[in-house]
DRENPA-3360 file (N, C-alpha, C; in nm, 2 decimals, always signed):
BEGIN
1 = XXXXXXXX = +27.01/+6.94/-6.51/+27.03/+6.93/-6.66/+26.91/+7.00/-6.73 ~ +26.92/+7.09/-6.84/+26.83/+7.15/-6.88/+26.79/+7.05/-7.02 ~ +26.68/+7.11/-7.07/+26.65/+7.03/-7.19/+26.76/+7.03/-7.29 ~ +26.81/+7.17/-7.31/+26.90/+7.11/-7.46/+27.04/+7.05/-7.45 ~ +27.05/+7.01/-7.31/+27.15/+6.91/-7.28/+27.11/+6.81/-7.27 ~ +26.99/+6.76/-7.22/+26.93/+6.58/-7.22/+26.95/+6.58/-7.36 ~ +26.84/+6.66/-7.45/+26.85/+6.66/-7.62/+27.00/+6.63/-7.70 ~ +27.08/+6.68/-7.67/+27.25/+6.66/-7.65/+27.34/+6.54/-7.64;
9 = XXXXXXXX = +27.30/+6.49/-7.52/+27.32/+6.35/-7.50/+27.25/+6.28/-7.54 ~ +27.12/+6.28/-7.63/+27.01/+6.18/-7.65/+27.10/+6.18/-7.75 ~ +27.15/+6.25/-7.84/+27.18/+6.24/-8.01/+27.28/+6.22/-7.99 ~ +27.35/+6.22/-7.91/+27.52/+6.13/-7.91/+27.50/+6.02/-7.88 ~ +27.37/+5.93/-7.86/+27.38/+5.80/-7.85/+27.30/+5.76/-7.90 ~ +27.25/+5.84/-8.05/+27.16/+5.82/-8.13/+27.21/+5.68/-8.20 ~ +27.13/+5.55/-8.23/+27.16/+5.44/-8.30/+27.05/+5.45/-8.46 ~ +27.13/+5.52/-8.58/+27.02/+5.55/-8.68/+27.05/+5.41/-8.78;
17 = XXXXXXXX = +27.13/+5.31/-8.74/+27.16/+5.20/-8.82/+27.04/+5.10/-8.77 ~ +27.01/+5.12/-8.62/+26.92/+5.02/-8.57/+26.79/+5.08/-8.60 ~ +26.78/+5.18/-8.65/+26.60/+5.25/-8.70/+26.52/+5.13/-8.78 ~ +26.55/+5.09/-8.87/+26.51/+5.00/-8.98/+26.46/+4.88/-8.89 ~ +26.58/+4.76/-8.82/+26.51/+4.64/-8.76/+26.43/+4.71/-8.64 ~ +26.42/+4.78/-8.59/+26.33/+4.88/-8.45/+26.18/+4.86/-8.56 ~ +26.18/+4.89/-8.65/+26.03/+4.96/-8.70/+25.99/+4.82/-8.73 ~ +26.03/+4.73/-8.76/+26.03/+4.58/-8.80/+25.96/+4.51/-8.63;
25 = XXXXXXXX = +25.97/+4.59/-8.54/+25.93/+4.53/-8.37/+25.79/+4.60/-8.38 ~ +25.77/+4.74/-8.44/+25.65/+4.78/-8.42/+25.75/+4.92/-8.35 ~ +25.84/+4.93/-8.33/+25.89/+5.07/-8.26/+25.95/+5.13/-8.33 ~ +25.83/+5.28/-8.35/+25.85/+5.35/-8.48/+25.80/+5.46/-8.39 ~ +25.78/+5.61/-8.46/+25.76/+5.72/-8.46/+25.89/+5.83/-8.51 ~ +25.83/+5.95/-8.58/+25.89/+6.06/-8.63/+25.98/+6.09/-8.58 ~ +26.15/+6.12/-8.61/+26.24/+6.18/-8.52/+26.32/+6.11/-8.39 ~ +26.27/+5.97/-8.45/+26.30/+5.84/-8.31/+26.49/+5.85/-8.36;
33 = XXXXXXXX = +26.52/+5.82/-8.20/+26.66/+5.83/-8.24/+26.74/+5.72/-8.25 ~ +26.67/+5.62/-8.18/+26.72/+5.47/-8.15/+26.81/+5.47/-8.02 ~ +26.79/+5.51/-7.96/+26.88/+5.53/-7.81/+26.82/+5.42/-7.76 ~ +26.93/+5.30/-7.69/+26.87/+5.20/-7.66/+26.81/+5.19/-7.46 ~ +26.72/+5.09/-7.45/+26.70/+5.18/-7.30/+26.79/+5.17/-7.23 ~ +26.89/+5.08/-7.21/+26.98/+5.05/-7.11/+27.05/+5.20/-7.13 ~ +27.09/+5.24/-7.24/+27.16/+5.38/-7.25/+27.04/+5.54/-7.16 ~ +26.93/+5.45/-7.19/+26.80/+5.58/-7.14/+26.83/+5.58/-6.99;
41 = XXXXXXXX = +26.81/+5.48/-6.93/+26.81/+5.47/-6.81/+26.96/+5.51/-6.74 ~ +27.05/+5.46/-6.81/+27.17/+5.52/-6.75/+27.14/+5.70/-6.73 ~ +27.12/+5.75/-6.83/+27.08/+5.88/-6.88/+26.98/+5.98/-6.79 ~ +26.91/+5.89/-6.74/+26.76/+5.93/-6.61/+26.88/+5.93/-6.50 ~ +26.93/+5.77/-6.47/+27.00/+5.79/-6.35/+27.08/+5.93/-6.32 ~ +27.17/+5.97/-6.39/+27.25/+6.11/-6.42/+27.14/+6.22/-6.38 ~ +27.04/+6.21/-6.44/+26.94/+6.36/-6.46/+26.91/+6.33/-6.31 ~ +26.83/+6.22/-6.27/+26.74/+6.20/-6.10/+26.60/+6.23/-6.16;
49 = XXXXXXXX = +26.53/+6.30/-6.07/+26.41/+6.32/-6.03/+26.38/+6.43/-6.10 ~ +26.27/+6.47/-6.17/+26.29/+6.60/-6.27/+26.14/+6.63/-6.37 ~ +26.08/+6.68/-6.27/+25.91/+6.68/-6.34/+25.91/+6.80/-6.43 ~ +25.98/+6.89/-6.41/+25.97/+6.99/-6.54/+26.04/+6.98/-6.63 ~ +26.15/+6.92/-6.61/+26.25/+6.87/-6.72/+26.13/+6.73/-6.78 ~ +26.08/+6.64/-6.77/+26.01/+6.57/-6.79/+25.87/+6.63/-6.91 ~ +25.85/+6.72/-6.82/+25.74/+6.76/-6.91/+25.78/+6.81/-7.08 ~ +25.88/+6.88/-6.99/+25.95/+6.96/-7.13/+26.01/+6.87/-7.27;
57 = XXXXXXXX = +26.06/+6.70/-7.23/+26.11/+6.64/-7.28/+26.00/+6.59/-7.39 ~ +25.86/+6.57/-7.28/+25.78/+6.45/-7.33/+25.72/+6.55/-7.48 ~ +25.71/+6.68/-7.46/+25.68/+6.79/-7.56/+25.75/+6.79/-7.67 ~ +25.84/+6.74/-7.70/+25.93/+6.73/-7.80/+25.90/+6.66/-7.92 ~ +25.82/+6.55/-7.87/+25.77/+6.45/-7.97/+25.86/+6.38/-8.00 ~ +25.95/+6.35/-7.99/+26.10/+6.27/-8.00/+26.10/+6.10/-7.92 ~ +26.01/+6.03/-7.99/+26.01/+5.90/-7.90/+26.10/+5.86/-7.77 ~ +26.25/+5.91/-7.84/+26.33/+5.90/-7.74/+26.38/+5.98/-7.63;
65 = XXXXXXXX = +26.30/+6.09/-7.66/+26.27/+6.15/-7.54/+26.16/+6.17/-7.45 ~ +26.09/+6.13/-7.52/+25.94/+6.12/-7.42/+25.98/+5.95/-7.34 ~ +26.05/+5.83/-7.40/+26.07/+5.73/-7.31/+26.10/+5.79/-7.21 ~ +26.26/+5.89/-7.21/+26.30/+5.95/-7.11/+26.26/+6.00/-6.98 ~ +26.17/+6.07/-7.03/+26.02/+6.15/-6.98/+25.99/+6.07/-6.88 ~ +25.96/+5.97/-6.92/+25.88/+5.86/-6.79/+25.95/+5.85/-6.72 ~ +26.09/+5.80/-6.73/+26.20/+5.74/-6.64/+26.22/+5.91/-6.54 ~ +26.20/+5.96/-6.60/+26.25/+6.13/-6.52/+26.22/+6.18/-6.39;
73 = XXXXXXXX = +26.05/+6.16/-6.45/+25.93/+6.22/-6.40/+25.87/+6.17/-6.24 ~ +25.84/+6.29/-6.18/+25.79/+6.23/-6.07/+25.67/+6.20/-6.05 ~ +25.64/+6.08/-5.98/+25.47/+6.00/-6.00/+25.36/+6.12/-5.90 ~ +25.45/+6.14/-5.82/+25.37/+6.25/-5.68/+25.34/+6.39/-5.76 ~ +25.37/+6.42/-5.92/+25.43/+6.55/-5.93/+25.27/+6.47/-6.08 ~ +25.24/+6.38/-6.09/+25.19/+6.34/-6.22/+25.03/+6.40/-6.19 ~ +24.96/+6.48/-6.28/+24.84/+6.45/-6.25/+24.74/+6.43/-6.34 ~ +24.62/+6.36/-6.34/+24.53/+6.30/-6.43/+24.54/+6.37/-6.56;
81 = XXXXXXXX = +24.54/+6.54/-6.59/+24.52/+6.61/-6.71/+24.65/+6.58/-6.77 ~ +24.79/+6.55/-6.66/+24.87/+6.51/-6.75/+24.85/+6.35/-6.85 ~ +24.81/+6.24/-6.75/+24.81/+6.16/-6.79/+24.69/+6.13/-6.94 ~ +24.62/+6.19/-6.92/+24.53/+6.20/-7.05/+24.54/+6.25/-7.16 ~ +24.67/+6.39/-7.11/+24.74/+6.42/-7.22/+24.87/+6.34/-7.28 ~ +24.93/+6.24/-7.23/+25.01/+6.19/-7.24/+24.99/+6.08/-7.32 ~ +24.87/+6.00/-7.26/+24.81/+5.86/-7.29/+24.76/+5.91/-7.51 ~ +24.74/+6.04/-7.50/+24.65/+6.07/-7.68/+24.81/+6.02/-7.75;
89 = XXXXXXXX = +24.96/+6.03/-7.68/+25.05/+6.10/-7.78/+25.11/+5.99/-7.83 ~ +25.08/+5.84/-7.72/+25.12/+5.71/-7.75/+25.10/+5.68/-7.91 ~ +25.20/+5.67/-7.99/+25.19/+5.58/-8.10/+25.31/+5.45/-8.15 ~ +25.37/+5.44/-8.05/+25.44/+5.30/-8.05/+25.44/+5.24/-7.93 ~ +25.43/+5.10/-7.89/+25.38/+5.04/-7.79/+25.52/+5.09/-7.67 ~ +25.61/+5.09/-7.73/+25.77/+5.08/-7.64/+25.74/+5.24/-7.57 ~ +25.67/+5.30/-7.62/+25.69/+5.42/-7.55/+25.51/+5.41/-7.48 ~ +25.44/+5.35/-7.48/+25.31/+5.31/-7.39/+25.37/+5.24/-7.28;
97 = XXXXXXXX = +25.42/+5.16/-7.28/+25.44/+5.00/-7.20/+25.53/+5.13/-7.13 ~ +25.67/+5.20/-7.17/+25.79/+5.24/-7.04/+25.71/+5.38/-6.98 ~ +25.64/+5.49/-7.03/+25.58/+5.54/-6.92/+25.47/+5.48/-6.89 ~ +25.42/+5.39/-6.88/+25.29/+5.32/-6.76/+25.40/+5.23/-6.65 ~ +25.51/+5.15/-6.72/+25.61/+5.07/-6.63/+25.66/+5.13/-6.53 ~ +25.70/+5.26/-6.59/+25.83/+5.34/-6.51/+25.74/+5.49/-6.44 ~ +25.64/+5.50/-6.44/+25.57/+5.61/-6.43/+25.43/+5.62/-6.36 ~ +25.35/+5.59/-6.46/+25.19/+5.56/-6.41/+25.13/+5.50/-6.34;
105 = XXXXXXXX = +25.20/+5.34/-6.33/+25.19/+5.24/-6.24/+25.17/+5.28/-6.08 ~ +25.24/+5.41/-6.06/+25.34/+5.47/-5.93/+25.26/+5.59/-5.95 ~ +25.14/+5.62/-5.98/+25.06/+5.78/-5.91/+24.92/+5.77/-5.86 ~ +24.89/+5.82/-5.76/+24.80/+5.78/-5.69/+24.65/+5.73/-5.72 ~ +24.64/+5.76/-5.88/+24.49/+5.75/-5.96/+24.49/+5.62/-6.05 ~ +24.61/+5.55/-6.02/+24.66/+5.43/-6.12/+24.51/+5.35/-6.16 ~ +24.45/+5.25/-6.09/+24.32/+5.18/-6.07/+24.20/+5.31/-6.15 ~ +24.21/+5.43/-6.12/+24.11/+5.51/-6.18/+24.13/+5.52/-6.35;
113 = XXXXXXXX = +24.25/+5.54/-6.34/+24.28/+5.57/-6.49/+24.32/+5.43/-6.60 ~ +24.34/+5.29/-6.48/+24.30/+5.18/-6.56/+24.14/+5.17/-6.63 ~ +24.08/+5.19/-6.47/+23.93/+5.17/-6.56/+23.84/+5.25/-6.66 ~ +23.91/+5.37/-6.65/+23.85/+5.47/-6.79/+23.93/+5.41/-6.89 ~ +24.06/+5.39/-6.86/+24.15/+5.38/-7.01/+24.07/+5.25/-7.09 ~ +24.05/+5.16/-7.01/+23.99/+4.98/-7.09/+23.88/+5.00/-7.12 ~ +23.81/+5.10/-7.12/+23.69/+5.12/-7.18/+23.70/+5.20/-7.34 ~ +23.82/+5.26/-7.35/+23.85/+5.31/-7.47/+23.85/+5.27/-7.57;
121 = XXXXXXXX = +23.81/+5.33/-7.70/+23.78/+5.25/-7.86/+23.91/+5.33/-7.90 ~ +24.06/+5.38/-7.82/+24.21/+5.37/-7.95/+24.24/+5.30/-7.88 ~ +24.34/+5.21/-7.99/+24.39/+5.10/-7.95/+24.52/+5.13/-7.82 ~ +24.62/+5.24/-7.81/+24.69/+5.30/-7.72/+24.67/+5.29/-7.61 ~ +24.54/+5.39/-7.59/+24.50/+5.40/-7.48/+24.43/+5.26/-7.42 ~ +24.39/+5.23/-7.45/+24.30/+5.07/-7.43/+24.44/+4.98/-7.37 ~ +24.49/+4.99/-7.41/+24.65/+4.90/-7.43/+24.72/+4.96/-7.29 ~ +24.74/+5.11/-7.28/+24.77/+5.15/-7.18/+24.71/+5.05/-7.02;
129 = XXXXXXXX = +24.57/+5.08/-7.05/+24.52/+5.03/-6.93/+24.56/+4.88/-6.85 ~ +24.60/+4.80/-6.93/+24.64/+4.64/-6.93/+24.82/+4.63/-6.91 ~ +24.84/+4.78/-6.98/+24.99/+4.74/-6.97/+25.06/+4.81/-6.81 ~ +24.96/+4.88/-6.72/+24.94/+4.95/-6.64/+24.93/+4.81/-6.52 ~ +24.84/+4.71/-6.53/+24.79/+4.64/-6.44/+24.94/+4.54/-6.48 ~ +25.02/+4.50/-6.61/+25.08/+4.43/-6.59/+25.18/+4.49/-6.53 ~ +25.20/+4.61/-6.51/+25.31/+4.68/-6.43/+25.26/+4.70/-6.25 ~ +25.16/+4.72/-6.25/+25.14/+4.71/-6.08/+25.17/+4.54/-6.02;
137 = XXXXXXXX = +25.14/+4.46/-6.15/+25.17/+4.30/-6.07/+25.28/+4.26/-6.07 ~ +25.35/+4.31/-6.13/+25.50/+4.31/-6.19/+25.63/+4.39/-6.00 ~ +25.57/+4.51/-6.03/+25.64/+4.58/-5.93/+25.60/+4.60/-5.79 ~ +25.45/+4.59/-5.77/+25.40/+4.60/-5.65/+25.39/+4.49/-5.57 ~ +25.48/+4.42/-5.54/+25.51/+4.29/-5.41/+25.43/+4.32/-5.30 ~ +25.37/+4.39/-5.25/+25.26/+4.39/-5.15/+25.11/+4.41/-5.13 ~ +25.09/+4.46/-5.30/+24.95/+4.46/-5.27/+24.89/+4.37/-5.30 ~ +24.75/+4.35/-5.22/+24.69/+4.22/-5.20/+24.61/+4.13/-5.34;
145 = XXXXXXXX = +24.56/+3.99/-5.31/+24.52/+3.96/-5.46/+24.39/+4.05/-5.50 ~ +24.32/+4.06/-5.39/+24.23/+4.15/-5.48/+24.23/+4.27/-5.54 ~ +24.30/+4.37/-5.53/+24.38/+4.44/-5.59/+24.37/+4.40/-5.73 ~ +24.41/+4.28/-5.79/+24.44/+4.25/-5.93/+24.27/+4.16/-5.95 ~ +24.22/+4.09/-5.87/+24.11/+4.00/-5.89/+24.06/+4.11/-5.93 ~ +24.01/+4.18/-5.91/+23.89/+4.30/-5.95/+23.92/+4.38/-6.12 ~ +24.05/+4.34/-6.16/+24.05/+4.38/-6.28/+23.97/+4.28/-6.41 ~ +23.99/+4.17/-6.32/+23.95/+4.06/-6.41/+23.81/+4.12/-6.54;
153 = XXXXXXXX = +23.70/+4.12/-6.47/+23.61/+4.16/-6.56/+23.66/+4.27/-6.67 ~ +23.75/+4.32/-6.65/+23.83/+4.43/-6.75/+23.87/+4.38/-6.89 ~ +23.95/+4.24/-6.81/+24.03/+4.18/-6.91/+23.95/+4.08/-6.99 ~ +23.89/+3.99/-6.92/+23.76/+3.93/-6.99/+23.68/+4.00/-7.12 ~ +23.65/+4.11/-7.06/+23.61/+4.19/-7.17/+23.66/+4.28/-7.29 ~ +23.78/+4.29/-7.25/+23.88/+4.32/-7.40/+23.98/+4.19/-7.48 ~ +23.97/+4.11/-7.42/+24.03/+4.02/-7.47/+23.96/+3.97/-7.60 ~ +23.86/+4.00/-7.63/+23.82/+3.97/-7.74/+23.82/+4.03/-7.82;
161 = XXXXXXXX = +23.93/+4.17/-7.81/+23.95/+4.30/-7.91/+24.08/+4.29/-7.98 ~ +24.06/+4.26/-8.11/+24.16/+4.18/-8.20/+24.24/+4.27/-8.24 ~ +24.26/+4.39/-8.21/+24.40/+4.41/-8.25/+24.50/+4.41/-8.12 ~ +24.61/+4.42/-8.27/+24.73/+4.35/-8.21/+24.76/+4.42/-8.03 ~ +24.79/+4.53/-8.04/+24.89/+4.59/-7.94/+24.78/+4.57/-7.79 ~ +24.66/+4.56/-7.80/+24.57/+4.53/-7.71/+24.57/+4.40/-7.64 ~ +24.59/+4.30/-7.75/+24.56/+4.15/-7.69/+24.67/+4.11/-7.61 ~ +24.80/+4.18/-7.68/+24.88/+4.12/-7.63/+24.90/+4.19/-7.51;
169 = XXXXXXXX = +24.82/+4.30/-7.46/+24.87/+4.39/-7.32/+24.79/+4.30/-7.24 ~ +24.67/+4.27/-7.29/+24.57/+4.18/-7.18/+24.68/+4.05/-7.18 ~ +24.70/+3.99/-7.24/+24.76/+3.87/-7.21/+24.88/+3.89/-7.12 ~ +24.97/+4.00/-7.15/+25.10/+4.04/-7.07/+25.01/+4.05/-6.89 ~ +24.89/+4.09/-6.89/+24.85/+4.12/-6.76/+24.80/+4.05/-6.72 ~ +24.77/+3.92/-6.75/+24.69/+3.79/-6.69/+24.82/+3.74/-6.67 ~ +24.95/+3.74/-6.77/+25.04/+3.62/-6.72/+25.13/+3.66/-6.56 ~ +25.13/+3.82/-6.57/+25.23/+3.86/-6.46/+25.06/+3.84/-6.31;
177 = XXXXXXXX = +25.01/+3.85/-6.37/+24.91/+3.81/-6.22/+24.95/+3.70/-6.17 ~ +24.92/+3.61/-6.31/+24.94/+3.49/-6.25/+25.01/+3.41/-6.20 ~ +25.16/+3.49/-6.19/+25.28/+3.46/-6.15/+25.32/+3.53/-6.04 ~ +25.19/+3.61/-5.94/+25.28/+3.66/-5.83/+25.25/+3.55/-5.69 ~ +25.15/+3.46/-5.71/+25.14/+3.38/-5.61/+25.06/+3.26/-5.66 ~ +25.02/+3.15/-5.53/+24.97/+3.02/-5.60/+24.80/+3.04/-5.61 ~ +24.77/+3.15/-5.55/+24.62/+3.19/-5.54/+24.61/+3.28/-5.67 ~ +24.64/+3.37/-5.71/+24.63/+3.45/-5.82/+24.69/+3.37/-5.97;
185 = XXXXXXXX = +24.78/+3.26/-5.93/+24.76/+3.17/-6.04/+24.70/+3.07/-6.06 ~ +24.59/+3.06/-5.97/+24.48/+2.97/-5.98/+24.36/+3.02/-6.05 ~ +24.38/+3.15/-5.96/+24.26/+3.25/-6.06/+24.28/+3.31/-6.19 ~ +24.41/+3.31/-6.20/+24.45/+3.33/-6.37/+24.39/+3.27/-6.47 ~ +24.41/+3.11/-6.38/+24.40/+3.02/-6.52/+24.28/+2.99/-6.56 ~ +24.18/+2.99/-6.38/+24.04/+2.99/-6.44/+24.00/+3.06/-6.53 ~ +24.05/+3.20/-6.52/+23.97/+3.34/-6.62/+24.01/+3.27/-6.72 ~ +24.14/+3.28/-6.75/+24.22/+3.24/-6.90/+24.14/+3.10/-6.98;
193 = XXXXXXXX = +24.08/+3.04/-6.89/+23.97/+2.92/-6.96/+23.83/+2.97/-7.00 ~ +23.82/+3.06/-6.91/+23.67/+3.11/-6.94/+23.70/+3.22/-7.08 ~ +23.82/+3.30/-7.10/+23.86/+3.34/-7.20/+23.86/+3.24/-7.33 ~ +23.95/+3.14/-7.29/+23.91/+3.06/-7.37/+23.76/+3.03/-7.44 ~ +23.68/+3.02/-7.39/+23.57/+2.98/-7.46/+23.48/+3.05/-7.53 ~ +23.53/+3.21/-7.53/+23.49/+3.33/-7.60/+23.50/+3.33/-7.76 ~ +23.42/+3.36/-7.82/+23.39/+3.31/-7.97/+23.48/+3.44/-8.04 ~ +23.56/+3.45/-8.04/+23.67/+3.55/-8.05/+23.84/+3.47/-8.09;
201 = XXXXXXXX = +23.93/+3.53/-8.17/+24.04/+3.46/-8.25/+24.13/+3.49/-8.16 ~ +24.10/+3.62/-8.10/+24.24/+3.72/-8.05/+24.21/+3.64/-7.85 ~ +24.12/+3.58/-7.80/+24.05/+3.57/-7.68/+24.13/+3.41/-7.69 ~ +24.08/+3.31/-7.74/+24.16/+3.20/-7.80/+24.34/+3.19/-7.76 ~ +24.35/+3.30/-7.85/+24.53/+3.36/-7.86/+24.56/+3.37/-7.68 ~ +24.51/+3.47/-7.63/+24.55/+3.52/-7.50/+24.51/+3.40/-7.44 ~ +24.48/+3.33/-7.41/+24.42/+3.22/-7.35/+24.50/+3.11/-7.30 ~ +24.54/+3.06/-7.40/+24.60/+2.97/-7.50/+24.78/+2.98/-7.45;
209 = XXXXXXXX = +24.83/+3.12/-7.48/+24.96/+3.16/-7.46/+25.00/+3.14/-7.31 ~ +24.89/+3.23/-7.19/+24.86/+3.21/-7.09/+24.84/+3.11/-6.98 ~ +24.78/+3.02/-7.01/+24.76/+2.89/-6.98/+24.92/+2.84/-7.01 ~ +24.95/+2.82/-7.08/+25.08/+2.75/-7.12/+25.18/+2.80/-7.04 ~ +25.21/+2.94/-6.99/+25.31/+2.98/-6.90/+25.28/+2.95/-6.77 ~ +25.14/+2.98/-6.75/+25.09/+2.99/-6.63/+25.13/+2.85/-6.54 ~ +25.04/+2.72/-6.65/+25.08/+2.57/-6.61/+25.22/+2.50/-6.60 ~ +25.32/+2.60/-6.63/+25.44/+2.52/-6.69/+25.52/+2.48/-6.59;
217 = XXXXXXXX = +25.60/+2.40/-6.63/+25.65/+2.35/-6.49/+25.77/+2.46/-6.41 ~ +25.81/+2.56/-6.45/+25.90/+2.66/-6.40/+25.79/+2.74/-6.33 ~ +25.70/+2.80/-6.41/+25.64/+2.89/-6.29/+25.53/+2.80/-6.16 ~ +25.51/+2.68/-6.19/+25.46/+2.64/-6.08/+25.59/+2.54/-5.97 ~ +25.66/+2.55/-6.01/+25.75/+2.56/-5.90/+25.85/+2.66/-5.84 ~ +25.85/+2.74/-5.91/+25.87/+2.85/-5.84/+25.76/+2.95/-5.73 ~ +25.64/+2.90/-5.75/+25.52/+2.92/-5.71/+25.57/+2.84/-5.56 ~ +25.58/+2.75/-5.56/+25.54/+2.62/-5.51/+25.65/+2.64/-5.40;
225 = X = +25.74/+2.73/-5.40/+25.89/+2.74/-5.29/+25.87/+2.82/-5.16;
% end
């Protein structure tokens, strides 16, 4: 499939009635078409594997074709100049969060490009990095806890960074740690305490939210099986 056929099918399942409650979520950008993902992903499945078609899409500027992008793209085919080009273009979280989920998570520099990204003063990129680690804890069932233990000082340290799209990526990345075993949600909760006691509003919040999933009685028995 070339570009002005993905572009083709993106606008036949353009949803321009759902634009308004979308921007109300925070999912906004110029030209957005409202293509919902389940329709995206049906849409990738069709295309397959497709790194030039990928590239070409994410160039569009079309929210809902750069989601596409991610779902497309091959991780083996991704490399760092792309992803730092990619990481500037983020301006709504839905299109941060599905190429780091569906994409970034899965290329060989993942851990490299978490720890430059969390050191970043935009909030995107910063955001990226967290939404990155909740996606390796999320999908990677074999790698070990340290693997995620070693981000901690990461999270610790931006959690006290009060805007919105940030806190809530560190918090998305403490809760899926904490939920892949009974060791990694032990160590969750300790961090999430020691967060707690950071003189910070947004540190508090992630803390707070965290703990409460982390302790609840569904994820510690499902832990516990």
């Amino acid at each position: 499939m070339d570009l002005n056929q993905a572009l083709q099918k993106l606008k036949s399942k353009s949803r321009p009635a759902e634009l308004a409650g979308m921007a109300r979520f925070g999912i906004t950008g110029e030209g957005r078409l409202g293509v919902s993902v389940p329709e995206l992903r049906k849409l990738a499945r069709e295309i397959g594997i497709d790194h030039g078609l990928a590239l070409k899409l994410w160039k569009t500027g079309i929210p809902d074709a750069m989601l596409l992008a991610g779902m497309v793209d091959d991780p083996e085919k991704v490399t760092e100049k792309q992803m730092d080009a990619w990481v500037k273009d983020f301006q709504s979280w839905d299109v941060c969060d599905q190429a780091c989920s569906n994409l970034f998570d899965r290329v060989p520099f993942t851990v490299k490009k978490i720890n430059q990204w969390a050191k970043s003063d935009k909030e995107f990129i910063r955001r990226a990095a967290f939404a990155m680690i909740a996606a390796v804890a999320w999908h990677d069932k074999e790698a070990p806890d340290k693997d995620f233990i070693r981000f901690f000082p990461l999270m610790k340290k931006a959690a006290t960074d009060e805007r919105n799209f940030v806190r809530k990526a560190v918090n998305w990345a403490l809760r899926n740690i904490g939920k892949r075993n009974v060791r990694l949600n032990r160590e969750a909760i300790k961090l999430a305490k020691e967060i707690q006691k950071l003189d910070s509003k947004a540190a508090r919040w992630i803390a707070a939210d965290a703990i409460r999933e982390l302790e609840s009685e569904g994820v510690q028995k499902r832990l516990k099986k």
